[in-house]
FIDO-841306 format. One record per residue: residue in one letter; x, y, z of N, C-alpha, C, CB in turn. Coordinates in steps of 0.1 Angstrom, whole numbers, plus 2048, in hexadecimal, padded with zeros to 3 digits. Glycine has a CB too. Example, Ala and Ser with C-alpha at 12.3 -4.5 7.8 and 13.67 -1.06 7.14 Angstrom:
% FIDO-841306
A | 884 | 7C7 | 84E | 87B | 7D3 | 84E | 884 | 7DF | 84E | 871 | 7D3 | 85A $
S | 880 | 7EA | 847 | 889 | 7F5 | 847 | 881 | 800 | 84F | 88D | 7FA | 839 $
***
This chain:
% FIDO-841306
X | 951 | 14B | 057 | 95C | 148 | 060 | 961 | 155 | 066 | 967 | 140 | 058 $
X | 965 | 157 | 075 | 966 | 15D | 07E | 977 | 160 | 078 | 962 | 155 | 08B $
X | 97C | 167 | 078 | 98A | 167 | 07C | 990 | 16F | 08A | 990 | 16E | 06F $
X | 998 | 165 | 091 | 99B | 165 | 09E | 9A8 | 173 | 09D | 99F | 152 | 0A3 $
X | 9AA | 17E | 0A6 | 9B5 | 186 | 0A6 | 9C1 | 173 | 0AA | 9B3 | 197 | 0B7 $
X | 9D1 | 17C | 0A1 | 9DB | 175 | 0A6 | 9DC | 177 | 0B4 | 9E6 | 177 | 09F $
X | 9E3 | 16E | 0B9 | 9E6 | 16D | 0C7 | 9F9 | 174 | 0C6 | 9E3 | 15B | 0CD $
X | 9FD | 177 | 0B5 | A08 | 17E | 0B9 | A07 | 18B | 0B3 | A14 | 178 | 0B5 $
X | A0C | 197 | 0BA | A09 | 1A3 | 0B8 | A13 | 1A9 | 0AF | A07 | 1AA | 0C3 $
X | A10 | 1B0 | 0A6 | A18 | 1B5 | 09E | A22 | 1C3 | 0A5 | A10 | 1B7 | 091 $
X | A2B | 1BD | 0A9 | A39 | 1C8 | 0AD | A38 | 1DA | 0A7 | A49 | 1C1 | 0A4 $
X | A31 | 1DF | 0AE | A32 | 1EC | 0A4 | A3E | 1F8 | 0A7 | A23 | 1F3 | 0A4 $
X | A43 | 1F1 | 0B3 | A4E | 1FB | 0BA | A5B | 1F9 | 0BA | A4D | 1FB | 0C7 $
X | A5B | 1F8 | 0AC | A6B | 1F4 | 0A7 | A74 | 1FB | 0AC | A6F | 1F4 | 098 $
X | A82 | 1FB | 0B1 | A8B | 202 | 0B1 | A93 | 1FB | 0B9 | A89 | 20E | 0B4 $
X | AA2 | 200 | 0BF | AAD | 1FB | 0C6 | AAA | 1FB | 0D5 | AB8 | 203 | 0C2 $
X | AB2 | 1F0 | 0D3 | AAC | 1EE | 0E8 | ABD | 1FA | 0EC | AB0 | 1D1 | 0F4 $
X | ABF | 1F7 | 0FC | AC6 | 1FF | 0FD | AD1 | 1F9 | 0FE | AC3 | 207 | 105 $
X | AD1 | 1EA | 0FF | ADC | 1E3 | 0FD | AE6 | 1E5 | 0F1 | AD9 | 1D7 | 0FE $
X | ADF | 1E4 | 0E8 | AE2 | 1E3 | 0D9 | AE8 | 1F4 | 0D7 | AD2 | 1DD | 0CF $
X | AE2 | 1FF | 0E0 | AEA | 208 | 0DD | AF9 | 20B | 0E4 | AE2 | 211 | 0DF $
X | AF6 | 202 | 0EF | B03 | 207 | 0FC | B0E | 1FD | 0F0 | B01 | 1FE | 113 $
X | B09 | 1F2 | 0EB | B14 | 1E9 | 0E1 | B19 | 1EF | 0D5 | B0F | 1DC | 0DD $
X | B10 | 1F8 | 0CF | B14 | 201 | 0C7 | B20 | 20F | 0C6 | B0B | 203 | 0C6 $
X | B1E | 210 | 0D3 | B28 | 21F | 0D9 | B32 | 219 | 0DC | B24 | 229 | 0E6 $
X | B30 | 20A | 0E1 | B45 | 207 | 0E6 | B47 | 203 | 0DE | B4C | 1FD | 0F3 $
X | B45 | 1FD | 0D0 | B4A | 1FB | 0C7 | B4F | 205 | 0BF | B44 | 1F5 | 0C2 $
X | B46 | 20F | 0C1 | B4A | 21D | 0B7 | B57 | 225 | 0C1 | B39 | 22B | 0B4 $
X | B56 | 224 | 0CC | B61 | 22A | 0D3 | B70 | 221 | 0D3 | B5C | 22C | 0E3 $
X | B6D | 214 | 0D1 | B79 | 207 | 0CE | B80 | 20F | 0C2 | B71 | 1F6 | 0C8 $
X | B74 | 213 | 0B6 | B7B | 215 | 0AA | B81 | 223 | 0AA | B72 | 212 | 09D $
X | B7D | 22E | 0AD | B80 | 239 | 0AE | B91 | 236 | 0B9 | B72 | 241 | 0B5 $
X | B95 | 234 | 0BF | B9F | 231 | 0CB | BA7 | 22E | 0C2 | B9E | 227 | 0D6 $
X | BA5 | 223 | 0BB | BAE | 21E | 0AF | BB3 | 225 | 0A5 | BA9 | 215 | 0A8 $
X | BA9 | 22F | 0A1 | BAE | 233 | 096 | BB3 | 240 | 09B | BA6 | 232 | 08B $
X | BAF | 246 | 0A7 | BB8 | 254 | 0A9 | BC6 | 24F | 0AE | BB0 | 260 | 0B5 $
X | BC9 | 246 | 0B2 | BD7 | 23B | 0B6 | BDD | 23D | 0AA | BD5 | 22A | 0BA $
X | BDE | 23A | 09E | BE0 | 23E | 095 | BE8 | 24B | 08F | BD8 | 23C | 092 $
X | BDF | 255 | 094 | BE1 | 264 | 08E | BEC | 268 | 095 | BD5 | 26F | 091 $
X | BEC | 264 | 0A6 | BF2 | 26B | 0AE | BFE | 264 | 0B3 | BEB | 26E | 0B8 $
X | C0B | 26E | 0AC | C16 | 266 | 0AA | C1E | 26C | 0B7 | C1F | 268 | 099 $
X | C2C | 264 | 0B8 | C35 | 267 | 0C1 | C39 | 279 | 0C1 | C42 | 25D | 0BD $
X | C3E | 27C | 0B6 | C42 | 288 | 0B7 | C3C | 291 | 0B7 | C46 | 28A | 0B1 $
X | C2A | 292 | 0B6 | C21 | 299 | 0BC | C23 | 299 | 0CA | C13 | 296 | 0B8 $
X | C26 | 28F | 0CF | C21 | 290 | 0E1 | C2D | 297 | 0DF | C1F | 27F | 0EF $
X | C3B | 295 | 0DD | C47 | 2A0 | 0E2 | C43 | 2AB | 0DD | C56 | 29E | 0DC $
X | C3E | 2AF | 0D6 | C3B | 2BD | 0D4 | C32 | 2C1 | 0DB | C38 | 2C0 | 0C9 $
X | C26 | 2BD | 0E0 | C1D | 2BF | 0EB | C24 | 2C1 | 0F3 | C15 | 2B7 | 0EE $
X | C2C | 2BA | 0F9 | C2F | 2BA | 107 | C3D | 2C7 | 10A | C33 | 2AA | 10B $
X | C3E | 2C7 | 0FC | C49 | 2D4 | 0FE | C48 | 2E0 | 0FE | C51 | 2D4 | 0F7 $
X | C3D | 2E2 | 0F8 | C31 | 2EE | 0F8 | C29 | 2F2 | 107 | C25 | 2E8 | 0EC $
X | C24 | 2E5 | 10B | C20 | 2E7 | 119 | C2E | 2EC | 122 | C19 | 2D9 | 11F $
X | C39 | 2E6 | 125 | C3F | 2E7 | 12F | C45 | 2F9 | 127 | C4B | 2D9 | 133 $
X | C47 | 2FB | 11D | C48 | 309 | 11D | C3D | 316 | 11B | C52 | 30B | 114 $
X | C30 | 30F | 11E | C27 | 316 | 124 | C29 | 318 | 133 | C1A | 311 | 122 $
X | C2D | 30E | 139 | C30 | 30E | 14E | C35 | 316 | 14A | C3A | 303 | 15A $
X | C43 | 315 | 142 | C4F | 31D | 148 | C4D | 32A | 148 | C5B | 31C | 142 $
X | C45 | 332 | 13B | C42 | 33A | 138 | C3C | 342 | 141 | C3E | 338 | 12F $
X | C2D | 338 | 14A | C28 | 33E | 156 | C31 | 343 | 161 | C20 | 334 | 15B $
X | C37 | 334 | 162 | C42 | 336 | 16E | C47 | 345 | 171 | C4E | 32D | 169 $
X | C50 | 348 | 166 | C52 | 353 | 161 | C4F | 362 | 168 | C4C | 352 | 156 $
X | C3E | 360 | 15F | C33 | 36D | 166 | C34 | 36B | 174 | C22 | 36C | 162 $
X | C31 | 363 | 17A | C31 | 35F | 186 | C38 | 366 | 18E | C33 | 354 | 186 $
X | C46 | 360 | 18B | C50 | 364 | 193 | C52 | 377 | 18D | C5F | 357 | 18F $
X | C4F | 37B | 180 | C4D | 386 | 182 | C45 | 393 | 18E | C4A | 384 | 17B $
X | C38 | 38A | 188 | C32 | 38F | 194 | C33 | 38D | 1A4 | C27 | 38B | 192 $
X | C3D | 388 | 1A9 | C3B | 381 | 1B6 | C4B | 390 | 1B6 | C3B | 36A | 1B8 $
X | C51 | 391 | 1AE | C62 | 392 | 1B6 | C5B | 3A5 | 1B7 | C77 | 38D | 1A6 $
X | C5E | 3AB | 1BF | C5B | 3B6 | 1C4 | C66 | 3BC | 1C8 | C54 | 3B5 | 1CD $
X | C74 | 3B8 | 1C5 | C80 | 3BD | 1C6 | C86 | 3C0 | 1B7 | C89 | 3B5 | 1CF $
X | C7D | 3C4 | 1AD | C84 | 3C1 | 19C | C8A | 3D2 | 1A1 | C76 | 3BD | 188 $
X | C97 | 3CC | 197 | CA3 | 3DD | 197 | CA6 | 3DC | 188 | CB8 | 3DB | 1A3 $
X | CA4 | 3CE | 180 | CAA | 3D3 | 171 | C99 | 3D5 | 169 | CB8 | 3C3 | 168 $
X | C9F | 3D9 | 15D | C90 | 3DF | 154 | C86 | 3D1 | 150 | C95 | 3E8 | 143 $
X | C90 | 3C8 | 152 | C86 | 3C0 | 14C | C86 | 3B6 | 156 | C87 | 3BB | 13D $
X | C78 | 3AD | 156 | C70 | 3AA | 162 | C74 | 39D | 15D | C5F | 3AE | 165 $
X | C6E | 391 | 162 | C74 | 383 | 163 | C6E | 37C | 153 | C6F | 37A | 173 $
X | C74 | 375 | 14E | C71 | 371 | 141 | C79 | 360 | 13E | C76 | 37E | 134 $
X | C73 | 35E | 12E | C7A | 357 | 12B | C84 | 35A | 11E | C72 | 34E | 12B $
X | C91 | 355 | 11D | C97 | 35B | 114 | C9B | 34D | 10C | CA3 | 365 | 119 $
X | C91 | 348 | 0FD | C93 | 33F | 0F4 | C99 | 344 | 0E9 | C89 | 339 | 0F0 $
X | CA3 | 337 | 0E5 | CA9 | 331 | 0DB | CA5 | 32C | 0D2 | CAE | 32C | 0DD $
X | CA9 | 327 | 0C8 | CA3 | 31B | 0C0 | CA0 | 30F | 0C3 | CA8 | 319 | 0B8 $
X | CAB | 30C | 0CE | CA8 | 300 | 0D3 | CA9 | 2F9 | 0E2 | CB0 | 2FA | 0CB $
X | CA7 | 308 | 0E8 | CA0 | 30B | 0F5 | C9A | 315 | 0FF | CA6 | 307 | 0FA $
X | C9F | 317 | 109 | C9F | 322 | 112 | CA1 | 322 | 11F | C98 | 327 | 111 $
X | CA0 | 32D | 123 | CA2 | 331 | 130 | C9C | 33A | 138 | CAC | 334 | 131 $
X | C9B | 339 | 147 | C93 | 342 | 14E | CA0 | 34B | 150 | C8A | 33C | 15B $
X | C99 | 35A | 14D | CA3 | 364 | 154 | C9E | 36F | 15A | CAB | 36A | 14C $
X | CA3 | 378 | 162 | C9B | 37F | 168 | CA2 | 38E | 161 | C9C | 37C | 17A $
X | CAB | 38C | 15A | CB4 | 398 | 152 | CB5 | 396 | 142 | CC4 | 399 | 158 $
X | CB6 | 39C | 136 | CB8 | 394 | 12A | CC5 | 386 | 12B | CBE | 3A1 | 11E $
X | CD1 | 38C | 137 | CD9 | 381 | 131 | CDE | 379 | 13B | CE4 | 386 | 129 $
X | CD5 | 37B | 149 | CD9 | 370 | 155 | CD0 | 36C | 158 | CDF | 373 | 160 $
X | CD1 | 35C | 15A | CC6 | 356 | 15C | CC9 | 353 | 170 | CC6 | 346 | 14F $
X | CBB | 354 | 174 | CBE | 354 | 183 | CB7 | 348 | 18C | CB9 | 362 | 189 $
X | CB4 | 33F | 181 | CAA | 33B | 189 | CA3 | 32E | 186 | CA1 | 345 | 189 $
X | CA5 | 31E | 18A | CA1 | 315 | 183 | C93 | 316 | 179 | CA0 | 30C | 18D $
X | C93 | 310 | 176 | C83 | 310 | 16C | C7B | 302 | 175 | C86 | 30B | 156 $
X | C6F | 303 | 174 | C66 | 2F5 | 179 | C69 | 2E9 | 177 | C5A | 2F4 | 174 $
X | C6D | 2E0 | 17A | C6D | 2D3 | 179 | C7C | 2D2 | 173 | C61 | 2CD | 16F $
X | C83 | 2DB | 16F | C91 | 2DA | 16B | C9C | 2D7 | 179 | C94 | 2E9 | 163 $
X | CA8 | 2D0 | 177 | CB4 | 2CF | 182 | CB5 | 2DD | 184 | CC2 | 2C9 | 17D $
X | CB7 | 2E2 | 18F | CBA | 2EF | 197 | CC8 | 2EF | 191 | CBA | 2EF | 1AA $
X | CC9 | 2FB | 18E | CD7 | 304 | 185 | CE7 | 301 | 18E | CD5 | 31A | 184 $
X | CEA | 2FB | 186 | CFB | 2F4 | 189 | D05 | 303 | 183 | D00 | 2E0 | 17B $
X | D02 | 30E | 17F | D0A | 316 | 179 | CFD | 31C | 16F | D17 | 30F | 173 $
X | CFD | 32D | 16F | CF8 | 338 | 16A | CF7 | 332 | 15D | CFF | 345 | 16C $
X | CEB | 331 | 150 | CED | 32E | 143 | CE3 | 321 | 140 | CFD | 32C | 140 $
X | CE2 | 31A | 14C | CD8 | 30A | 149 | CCE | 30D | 142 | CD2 | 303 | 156 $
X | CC7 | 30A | 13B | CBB | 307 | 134 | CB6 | 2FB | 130 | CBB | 30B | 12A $
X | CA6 | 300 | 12D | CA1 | 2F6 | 12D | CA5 | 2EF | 11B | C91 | 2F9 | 132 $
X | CA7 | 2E5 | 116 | CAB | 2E0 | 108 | CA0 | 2DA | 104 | CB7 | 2D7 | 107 $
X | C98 | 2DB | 0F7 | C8E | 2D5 | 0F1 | C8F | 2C9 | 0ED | C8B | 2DB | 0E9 $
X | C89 | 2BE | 0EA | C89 | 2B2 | 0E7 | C94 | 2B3 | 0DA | C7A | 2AB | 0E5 $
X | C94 | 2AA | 0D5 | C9E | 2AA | 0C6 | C96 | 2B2 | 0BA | CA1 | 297 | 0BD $
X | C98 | 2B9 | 0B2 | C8E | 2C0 | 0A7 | C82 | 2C9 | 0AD | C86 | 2B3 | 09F $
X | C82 | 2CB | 0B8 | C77 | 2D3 | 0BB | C81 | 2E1 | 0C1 | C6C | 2CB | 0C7 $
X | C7B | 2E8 | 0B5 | C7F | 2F9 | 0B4 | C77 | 300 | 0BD | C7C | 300 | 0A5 $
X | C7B | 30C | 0BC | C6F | 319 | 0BE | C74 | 325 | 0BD | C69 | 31A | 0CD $
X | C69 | 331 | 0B4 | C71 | 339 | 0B2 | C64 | 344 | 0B2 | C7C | 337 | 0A4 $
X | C69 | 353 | 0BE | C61 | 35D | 0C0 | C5B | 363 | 0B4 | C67 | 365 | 0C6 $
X | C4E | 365 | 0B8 | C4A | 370 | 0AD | C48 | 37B | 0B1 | C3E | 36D | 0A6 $
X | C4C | 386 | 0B5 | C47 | 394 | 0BA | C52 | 39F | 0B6 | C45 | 394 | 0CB $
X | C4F | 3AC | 0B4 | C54 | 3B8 | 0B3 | C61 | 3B6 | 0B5 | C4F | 3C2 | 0BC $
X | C65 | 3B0 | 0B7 | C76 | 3B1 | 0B7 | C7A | 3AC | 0C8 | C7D | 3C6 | 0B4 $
X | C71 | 3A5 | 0CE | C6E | 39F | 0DC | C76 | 393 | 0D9 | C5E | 39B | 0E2 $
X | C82 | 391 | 0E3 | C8B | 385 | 0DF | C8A | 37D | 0EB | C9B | 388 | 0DC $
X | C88 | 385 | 0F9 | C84 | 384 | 104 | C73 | 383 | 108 | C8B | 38F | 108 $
X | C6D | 379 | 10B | C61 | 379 | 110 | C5D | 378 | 11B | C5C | 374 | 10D $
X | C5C | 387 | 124 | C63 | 385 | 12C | C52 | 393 | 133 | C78 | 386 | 12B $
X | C50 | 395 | 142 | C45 | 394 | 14B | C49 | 3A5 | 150 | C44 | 385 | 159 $
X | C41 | 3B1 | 153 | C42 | 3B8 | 15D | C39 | 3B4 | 169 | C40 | 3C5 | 159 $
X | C37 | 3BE | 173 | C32 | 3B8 | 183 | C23 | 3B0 | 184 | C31 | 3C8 | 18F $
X | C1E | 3BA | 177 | C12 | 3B9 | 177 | C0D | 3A8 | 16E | C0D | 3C8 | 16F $
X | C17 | 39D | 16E | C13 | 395 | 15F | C13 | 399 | 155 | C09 | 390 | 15D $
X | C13 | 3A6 | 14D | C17 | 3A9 | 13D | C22 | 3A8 | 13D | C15 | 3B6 | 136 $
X | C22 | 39F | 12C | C2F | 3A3 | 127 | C34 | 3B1 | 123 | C30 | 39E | 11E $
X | C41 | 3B4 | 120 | C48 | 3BE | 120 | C57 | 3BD | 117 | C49 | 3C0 | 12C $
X | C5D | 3C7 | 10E | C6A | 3C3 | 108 | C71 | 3C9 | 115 | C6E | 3CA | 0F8 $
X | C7D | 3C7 | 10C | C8C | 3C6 | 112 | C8E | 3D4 | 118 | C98 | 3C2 | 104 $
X | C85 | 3DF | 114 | C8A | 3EE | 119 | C7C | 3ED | 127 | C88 | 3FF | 109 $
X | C73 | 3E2 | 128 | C69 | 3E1 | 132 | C5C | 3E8 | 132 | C6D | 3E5 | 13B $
X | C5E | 3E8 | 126 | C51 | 3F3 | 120 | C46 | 3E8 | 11D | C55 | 3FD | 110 $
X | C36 | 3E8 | 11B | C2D | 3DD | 11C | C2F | 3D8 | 10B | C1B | 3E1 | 121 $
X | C2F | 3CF | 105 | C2E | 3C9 | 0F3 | C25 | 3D2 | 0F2 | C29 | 3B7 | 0EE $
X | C21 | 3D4 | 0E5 | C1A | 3D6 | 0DE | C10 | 3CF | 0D7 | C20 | 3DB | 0DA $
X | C15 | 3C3 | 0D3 | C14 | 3B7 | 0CD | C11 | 3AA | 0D4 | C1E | 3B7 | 0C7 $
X | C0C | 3A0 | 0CD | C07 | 397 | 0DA | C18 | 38D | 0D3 | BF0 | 38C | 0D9 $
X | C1A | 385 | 0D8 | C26 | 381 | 0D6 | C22 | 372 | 0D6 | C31 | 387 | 0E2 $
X | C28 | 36A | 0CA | C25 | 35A | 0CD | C31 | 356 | 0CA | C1B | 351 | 0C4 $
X | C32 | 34A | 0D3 | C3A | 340 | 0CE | C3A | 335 | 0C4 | C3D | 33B | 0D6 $
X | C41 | 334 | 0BD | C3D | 325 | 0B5 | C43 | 31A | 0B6 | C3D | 324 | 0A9 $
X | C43 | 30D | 0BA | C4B | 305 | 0BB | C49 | 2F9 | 0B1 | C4B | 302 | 0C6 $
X | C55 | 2F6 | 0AA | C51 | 2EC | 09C | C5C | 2DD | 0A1 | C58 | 2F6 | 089 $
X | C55 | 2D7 | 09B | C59 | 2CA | 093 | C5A | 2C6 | 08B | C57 | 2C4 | 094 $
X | C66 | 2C2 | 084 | C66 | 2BE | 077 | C5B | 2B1 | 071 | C73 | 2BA | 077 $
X | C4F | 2B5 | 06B | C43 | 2A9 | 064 | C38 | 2AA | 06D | C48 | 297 | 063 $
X | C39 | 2BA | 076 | C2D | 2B8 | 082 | C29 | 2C7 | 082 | C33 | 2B2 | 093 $
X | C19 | 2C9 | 083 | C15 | 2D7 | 07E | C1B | 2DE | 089 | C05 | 2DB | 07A $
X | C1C | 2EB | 08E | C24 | 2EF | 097 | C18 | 2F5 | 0A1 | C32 | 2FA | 092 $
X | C1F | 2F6 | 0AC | C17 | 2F6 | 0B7 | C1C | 304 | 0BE | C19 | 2E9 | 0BF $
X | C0E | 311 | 0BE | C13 | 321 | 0C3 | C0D | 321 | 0D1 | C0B | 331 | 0B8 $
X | C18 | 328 | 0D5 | C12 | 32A | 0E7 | C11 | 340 | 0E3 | C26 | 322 | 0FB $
X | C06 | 33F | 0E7 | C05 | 353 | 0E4 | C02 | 35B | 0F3 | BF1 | 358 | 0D7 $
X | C0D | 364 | 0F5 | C0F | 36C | 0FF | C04 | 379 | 0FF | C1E | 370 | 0FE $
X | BFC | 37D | 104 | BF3 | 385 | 0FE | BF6 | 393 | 103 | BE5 | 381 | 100 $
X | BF7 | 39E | 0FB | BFB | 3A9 | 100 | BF3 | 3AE | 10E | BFB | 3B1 | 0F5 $
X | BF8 | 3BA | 117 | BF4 | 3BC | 11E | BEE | 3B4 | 12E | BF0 | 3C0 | 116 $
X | BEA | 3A7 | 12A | BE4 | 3A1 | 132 | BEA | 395 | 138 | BD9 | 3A0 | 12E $
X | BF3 | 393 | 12C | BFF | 38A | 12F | BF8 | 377 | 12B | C05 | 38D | 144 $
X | BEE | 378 | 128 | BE2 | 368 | 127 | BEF | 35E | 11E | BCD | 36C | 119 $
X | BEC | 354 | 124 | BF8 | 34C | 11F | BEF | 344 | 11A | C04 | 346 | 129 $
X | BF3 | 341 | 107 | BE4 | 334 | 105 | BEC | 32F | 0FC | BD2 | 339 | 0FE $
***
């Protein structure tokens, strides 16, 4: 007796079509979404976002440093923080000048005020002022360049804290 080949061929090219993969990835991206929704609480985004707007400001700052071509006091335009805010000044103790996105100054002293619990407190050589010469470096209070790269830290109470670092000499805001 003859034996006839089957007329069904045995599949040897097992694997995933590409359907079955594209259904695989939006499911895995469904679950991932979900669970980083989770992690990422309210008081992280305020702290993000307070960190960013005093990175602007901070730019702002240099900026306007670099741009004013009439400076007469030693120290060039900066920001001068608190614990629980700050201000743009162009002197240690007068502020001249709105900040970005802030109401234009009703009276000398306005600042910007951090959300509720969100601190910030300098780290540098005795720099209380972080504040720009012509060139974009920072500089202290006598106008001389830091020495030191200078960070900020800004905290929240139950939230790891979030540094913005002024970099000596070159002024790199990160």
């Amino acid at each position: 007796m003859i034996m006839r080949p089957s007329k069904r061929k045995a599949n040897k090219d097992k694997g995933f079509t590409m359907i079955e993969i594209i259904f695989v990835l939006i499911v895995l991206v469904i679950m991932a979404a979900g669970f980083m929704s989770r992690y990422v609480t309210t008081a992280t985004n305020v702290l993000m976002i307070e960190t960013d707007g005093l990175k602007t400001s901070l730019r702002y700052a240099q900026i306007k440093a670099m741009n004013d071509t009439v400076d007469t006091a030693p120290l060039g335009w900066g920001i001068f923080p608190n614990s629980t805010s700050y201000t743009l000044v162009k002197s240690i103790t007068t502020p001249t000048s709105n900040l970005p996105g802030d109401k234009p100054l009703t009276h000398p002293g306005d600042t910007h005020t951090f959300a509720t619990g969100v601190t910030v407190t300098v780290t540098a050589g005795g720099v209380t002022t972080v504040a720009f010469n012509e060139w974009g470096a920072p500089i202290d209070a006598s106008g001389a360049p830091v020495t030191g790269n200078i960070t900020l830290t800004l905290t929240k109470s139950g939230e790891a804290p979030a540094n913005i670092t002024v970099t000596k000499n070159t002024g790199f805001i990160q």
